[in-house]
N, C-alpha and C positions, 0 to 999 in steps of 0.2 A: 504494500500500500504506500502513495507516494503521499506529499505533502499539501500535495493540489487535494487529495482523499480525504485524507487529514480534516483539512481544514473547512472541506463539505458536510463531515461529520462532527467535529466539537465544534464547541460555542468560543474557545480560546484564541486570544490573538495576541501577537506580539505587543511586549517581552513577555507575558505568562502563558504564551503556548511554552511547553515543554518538553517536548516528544518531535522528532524530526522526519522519522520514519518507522514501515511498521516489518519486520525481518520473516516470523511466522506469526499465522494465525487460528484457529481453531476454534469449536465450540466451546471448550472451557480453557483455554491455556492462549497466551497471548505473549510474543518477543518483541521489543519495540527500541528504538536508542535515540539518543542525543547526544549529538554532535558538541561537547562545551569547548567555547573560543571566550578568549579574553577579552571577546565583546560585548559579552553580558552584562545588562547595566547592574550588577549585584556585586560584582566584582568591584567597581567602582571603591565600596564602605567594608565588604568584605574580603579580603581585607588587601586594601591598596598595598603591603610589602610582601604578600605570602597570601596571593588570591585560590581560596576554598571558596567550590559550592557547599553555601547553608543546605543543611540536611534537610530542613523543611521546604526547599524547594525539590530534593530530589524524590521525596515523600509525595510531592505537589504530580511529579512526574509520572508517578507509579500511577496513582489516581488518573491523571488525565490516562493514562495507558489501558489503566480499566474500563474508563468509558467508554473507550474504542470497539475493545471484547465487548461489553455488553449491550454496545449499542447495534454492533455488527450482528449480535444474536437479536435482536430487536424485527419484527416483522412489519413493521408500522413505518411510517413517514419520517425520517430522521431530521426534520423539521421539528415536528411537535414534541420531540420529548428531549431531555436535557439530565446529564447523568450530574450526580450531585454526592460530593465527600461529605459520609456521614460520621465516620471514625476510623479512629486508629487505635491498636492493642500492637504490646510487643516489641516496639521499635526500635532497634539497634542500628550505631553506626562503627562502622569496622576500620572502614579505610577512606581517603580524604580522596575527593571528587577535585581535579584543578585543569585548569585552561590546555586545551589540547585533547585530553581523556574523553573515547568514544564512551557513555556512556549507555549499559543494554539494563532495560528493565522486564524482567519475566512477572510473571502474575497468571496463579490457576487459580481455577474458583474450587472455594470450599465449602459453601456451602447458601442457599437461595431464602429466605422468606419473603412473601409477597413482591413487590420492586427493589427489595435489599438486598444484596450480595455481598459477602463475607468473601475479600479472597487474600491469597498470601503470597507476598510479594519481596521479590529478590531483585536488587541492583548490580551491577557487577561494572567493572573495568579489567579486561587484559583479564578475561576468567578470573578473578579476584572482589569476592563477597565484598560491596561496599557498605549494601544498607539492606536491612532483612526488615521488615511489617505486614500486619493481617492489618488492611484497610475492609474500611464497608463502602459501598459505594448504591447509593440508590439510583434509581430511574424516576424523574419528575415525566410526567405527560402532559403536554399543557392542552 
């Protein structure tokens, strides 16, 4: 899925789109990545001598990556519905995220209630665990 997909499918726009492209795709399991360049306005304050991406954005990532999956699994108009971060459990951050570093976000679903989805989501750079969380993520229908 290209970026032109992308961006027919989320409601996200620059700088808080997050997600560049999508690698695989499936009914429960989704691989997606971001490209980070030291053009990021985040980098800027974070931190001008030793720029890290803030985890809460790569956390931001994972989320926008789910809506993707489960808007993809969505049968309806992908106009009228809008995927929406409900929580986070679990969160860990492992390894630092910096300018250059492709990074890949996975996320499998773990489990469904009504428009909520429960799923568990892994970061990586250069195969190397950056960020682990079980996000929730709903479905709004407008």
């Amino acid at each position: 899925m290209s970026i032109d997909e992308i961006l027919k499918i989320l409601p996200h726009r620059y700088p808080f789109l997050l997600v560049d492209g999508i690698i695989e795709i499936n009914n429960d399991n989704i691989k997606a990545f971001k490209n980070v360049s030291i053009n990021e306005p985040f980098f800027q304050g974070h931190f001008p001598n030793y720029p890290i991406m803030p985890g809460v954005l790569i956390i931001e990532g994972m989320a926008q990556t789910a809506g993707l999956l489960l808007l993809n699994k969505q049968n309806i108009e992908k106009n009228n519905i809008i995927p929406l971060f409900t929580g986070i459990d679990k969160a860990r951050f492992k390894k630092e995220v910096r300018p250059g570093d492709k990074l890949i976000y996975e996320l499998k679903i773990l489990q469904k209630k009504a428009n909520i989805y429960k799923l568990k989501g892994t970061a990586f750079v250069e195969n190397e665990i950056c960020t682990q969380a079980e996000i929730m993520v709903g479905i709004k229908i407008s």
